[in-house]
C-alpha positions, 0 to 999 in steps of 0.5 A, spaced: 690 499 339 687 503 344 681 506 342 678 498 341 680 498 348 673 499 353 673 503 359 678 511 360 684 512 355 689 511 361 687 505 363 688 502 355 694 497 356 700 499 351 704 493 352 700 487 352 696 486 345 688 487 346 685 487 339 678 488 339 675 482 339 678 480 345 678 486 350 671 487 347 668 480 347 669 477 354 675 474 353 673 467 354 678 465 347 682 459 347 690 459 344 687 455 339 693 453 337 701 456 338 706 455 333 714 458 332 715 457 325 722 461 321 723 464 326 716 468 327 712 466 334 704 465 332 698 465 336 691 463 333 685 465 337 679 461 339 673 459 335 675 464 328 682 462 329 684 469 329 691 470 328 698 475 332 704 474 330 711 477 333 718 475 331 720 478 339 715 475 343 714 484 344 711 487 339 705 482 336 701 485 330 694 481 327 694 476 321 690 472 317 685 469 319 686 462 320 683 455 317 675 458 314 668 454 315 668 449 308 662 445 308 664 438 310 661 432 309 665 426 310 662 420 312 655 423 312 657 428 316 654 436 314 658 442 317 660 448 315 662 451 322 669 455 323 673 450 326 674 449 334 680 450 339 686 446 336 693 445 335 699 448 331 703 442 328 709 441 322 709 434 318 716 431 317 716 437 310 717 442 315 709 444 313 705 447 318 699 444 320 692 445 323 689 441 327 681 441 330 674 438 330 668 443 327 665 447 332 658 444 329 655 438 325 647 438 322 649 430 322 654 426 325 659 421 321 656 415 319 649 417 322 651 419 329 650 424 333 652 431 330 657 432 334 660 426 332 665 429 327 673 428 325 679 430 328 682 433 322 688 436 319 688 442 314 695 445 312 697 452 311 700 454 304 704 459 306 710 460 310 706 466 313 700 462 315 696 467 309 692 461 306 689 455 308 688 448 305 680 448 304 682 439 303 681 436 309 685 430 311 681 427 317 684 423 322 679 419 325 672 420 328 671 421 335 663 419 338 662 420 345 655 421 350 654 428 349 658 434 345 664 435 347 670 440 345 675 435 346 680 440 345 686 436 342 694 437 345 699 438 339 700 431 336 707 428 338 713 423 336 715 418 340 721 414 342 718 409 338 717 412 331 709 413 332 706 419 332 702 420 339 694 425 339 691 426 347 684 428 347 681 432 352 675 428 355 670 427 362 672 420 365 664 417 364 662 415 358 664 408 359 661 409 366 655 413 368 655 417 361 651 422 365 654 429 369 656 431 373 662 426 373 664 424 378 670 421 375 672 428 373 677 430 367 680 424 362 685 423 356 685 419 352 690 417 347 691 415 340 697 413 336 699 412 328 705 411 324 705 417 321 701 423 322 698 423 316 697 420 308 698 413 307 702 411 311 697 413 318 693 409 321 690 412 327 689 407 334 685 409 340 689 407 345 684 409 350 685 413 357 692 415 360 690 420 365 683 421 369 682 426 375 676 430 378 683 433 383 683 441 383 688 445 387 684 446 392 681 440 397 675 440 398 673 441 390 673 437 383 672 437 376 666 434 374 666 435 367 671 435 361 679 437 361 679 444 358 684 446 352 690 443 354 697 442 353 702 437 354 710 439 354 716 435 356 723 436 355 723 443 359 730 446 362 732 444 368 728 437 368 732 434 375 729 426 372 734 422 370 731 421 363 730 428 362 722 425 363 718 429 366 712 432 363 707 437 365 700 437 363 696 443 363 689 444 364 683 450 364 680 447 370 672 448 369 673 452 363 667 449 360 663 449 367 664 443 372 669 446 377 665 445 382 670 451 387 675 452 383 678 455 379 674 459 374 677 456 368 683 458 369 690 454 367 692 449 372 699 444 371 701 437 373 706 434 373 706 428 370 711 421 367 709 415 363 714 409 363 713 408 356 709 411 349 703 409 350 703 408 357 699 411 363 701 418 365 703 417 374 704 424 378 710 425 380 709 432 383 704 437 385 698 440 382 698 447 382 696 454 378 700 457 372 697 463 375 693 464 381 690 471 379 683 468 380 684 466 387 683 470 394 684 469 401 678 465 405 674 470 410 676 465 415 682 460 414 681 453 418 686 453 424 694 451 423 692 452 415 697 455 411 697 457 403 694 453 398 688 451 404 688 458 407 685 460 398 678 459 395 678 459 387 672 462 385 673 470 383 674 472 376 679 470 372 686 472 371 690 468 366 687 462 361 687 458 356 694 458 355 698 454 351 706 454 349 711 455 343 718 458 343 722 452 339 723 451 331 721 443 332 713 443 333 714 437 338 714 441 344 714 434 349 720 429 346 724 434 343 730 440 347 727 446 345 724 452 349 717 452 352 714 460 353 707 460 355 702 465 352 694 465 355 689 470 355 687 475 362 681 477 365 676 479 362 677 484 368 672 484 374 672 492 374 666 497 373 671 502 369 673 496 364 665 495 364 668 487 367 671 486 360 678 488 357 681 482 355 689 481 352 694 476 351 698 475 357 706 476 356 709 470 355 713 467 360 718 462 360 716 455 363 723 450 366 723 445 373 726 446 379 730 440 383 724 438 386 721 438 379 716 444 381 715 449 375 718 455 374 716 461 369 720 467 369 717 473 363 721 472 357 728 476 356 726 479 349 720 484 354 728 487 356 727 491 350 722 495 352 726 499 359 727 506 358 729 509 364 732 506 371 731 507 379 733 504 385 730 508 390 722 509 391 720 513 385 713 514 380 714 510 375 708 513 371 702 506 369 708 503 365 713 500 369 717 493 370 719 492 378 725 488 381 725 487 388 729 482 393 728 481 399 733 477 405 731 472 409 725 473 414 722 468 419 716 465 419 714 470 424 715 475 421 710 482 418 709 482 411 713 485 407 713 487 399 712 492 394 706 499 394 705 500 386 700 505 383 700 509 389 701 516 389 695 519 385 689 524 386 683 519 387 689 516 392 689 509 393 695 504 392 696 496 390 700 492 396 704 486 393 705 482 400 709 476 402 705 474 407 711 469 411 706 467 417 700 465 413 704 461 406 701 467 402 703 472 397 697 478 398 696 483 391 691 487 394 688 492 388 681 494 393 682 501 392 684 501 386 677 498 384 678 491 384 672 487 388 677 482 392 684 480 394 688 476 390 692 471 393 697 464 391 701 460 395 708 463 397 713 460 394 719 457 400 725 462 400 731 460 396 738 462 401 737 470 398 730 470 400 725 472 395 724 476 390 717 480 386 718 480 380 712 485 376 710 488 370 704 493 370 701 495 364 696 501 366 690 496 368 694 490 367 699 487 373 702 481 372 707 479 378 712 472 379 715 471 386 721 466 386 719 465 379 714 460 382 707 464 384 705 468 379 697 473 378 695 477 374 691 481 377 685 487 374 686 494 378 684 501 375 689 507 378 688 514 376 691 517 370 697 520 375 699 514 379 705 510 379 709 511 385 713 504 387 716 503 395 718 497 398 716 495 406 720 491 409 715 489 415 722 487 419 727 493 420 733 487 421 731 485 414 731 491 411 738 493 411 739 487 405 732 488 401 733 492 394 729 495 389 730 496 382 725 500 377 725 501 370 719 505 366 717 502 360 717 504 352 710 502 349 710 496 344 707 499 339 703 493 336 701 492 329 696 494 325 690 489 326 687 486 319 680 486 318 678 480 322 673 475 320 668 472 326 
């Protein structure tokens, strides 16, 4: 795995899995589909469907590829493309299914458009995901004002016994039909008695959702939502009904996000009264991970986090999607929903601005006030080795756990040194920042161009808490399993010194530090891949 890794061996991760057509090609690579089936978690990657499994949610290692090109000439299309980004579902015999459009059509169906082509099914025909279907069963047709990827969340069943499909749209083909939309992003909605053979009939109830709302005031989507997801039921729902829905979105993942957020992965929280019905924000929009975004050099006066960020530096996790439960039906079934996207590609000279991997998988659930929460799955436990509680060099290796007691408004930063302690010199400060709303990862001097920053999430009775993972050149960090980043640095081969600063001497007498070195995980053999 290293050696398909750009840039110096010791800044090679050893815990995220980084094939090569990942760290090697920029990075931009949707989770085309996500799906836990008998017990084994599977990702599938992009445009070529390329293929991770892991029974551990740790050690992943590449599989077969996933659905092939096939010439396709449905209803007078003329395709033989590798399938787009998708989704990963089951039917009623428990068989998996892939779920997508072609990436590109010579002719569109019925004479239209090349890029009006089908939603299709095709179904694996193994338990391992080893071989396709090469029959395609089409859902129904899609015709919009220009191409568009239209990236489908994974179908779901209702209340009602229908299965429901949201596709990902711009809000201006029955409008302007020009760009940029000033209407922004928008779902649109299909339903069907059964999600596929004789008994479907696939409905096009028509738009659910619409907005060109980022994050950040002052910005807009003016382009289509980007591989999106839709979930529900997750541990913690405070609702009544156990009702609340999160949407995800790559916000300007295909170009559009006019000041934010480089295509990163955003959430709403969202409900629908009945099936069918218009999805209404019952929470506030936020990111799933705030490594794209920095401090302004010059915040407005009284601002305080979210309105102190700009959004426009490189990426650090997208494209993310969820599994984790044997029931593919992630939105009307219990289960449990964990996160996988991709960081980077990096900002840094050393990894020549690539090195992408898939993140570590995050567990997602609400808070009382409907928030969302995400913490690092348990099963990344497995990988301590050796066990700390007073400042210590850790090596590139290391899980962090630090507390910290209750601090007023006014007080200094606060946080962690990681990384320190090399012979370049140079450290990475993780600062809670109560004066200005922010939590600060500072990586300048260990090579990344910019600041990092998201909002600082509000102390819980104990205060906060950093919880980080670094993987040599990858630092993954969540405080008060709210804010998270991802965040690119390149320390020198001999770092890893790890201390708290408490910024106020009354506080620190309750502030605690717990560290653990980290075993490799040795991730498996990566198959030929097909591209």
């Amino acid at each position: 795995m290293a050696a398909a890794f750009p840039g110096p061996e010791h800044l090679h991760p050893a815990i995220h899995f980084a094939p090569s057509y990942v760290s090697e090609q920029g990075g931009w690579h949707d989770i085309a589909g996500a799906l836990t089936h008998k017990g084994v978690h599977h990702i599938y990657q992009g445009t070529g469907w390329n293929h991770a499994f892991s029974s551990d949610l740790v050690h992943w290692t590449a599989g077969a590829h996933g659905p092939s090109a096939i010439q396709e000439t449905h209803a007078g299309m003329d395709s033989k493309s590798d399938p787009c980004s998708g989704f990963l579902t089951k039917d009623p015999n428990g068989t998996v299914c892939a779920g997508f459009r072609q990436c590109g059509s010579n002719k569109g169906v019925a004479g239209g458009h090349p890029w009006d082509v089908p939603l299709e099914l095709r179904c694996a025909l193994d338990d391992d995901m080893q071989a396709w279907s090469e029959t395609p069963n089409y859902l129904f047709n899609v015709s919009w004002y220009r191409a568009i990827p239209y990236d489908p969340a994974r179908p779901w069943v209702e209340k009602d016994g229908y299965w429901y499909q949201l596709l990902s749209m711009d809000g201006c083909n029955a409008t302007t039909q020009k760009l940029p939309c000033d209407l922004g992003g928008q779902l649109h909605l299909w339903r069907s008695p059964a999600l596929q053979g004789p008994r479907a009939n696939w409905e096009h109830i028509g738009p659910v959702f619409t907005s060109a709302a980022t994050p950040l005031k002052g910005t807009r989507l003016t382009k289509e939502f980007v591989t999106i997801d839709y979930v529900g039921k997750l541990s913690g729902d405070p609702s009544p009904n156990d009702d609340t829905r999160v949407f995800f979105d790559n916000v300007g993942g295909n170009g559009g996000g006019e000041g934010c957020c480089s295509g990163t992965t955003s959430f709403r929280i969202v409900a629908q009264a009945s099936p069918g019905a218009p999805m209404v924000e019952v929470g506030q929009e936020g990111m799933v991970d705030w490594g794209a975004f920095s401090p302004l050099p010059s915040a407005p006066s009284g601002a305080s986090g979210v309105g102190r960020l700009s959004g426009t530096a490189s990426r650090g996790l997208s494209m993310a999607r969820t599994l984790g439960s044997e029931d593919a039906d992630q939105v009307t079934q219990p289960g449990r929903r964990v996160m996988i996207g991709w960081t980077g590609p990096s900002p840094l000279q050393a990894l020549l601005n690539q090195g992408s991997a898939q993140s570590l998988p995050r567990e997602l659930s609400l808070g009382p006030d409907r928030s969302l929460r995400q913490r690092f799955v348990p099963e990344l436990q497995s990988l301590r080795s050796q066990h700390f509680t007073t400042p210590v060099n850790a090596g590139l290796q290391a899980e962090i756990f630090a507390s910290f007691g209750p601090r007023a408004e006014t007080s200094s930063d606060f946080g962690l040194s990681v990384l320190g302690g090399g012979s370049l010199g140079g450290s990475t400060q993780i600062a809670l920042s109560p004066s200005t709303g922010l939590v600060l990862v500072n990586g300048t001097s260990q090579g990344n161009p910019q600041v990092r920053a998201g909002p600082l999430p509000p102390a819980s009775p104990e205060g906060w808490n950093i919880h980080a993972v670094i993987d040599h050149c990858i630092l993954e960090v969540i405080v008060n399993n709210v804010t998270a980043l991802v965040v690119y640095v390149a320390p020198s081969p001999d770092s890893g010194h790890v201390e708290l600063f408490s910024g106020d001497a009354q506080s620190s007498s309750v502030d605690k530090l717990d560290v653990w070195t980290l075993k490799s995980a040795k991730h498996g053999h990566v198959m030929p891949i097909v591209v």
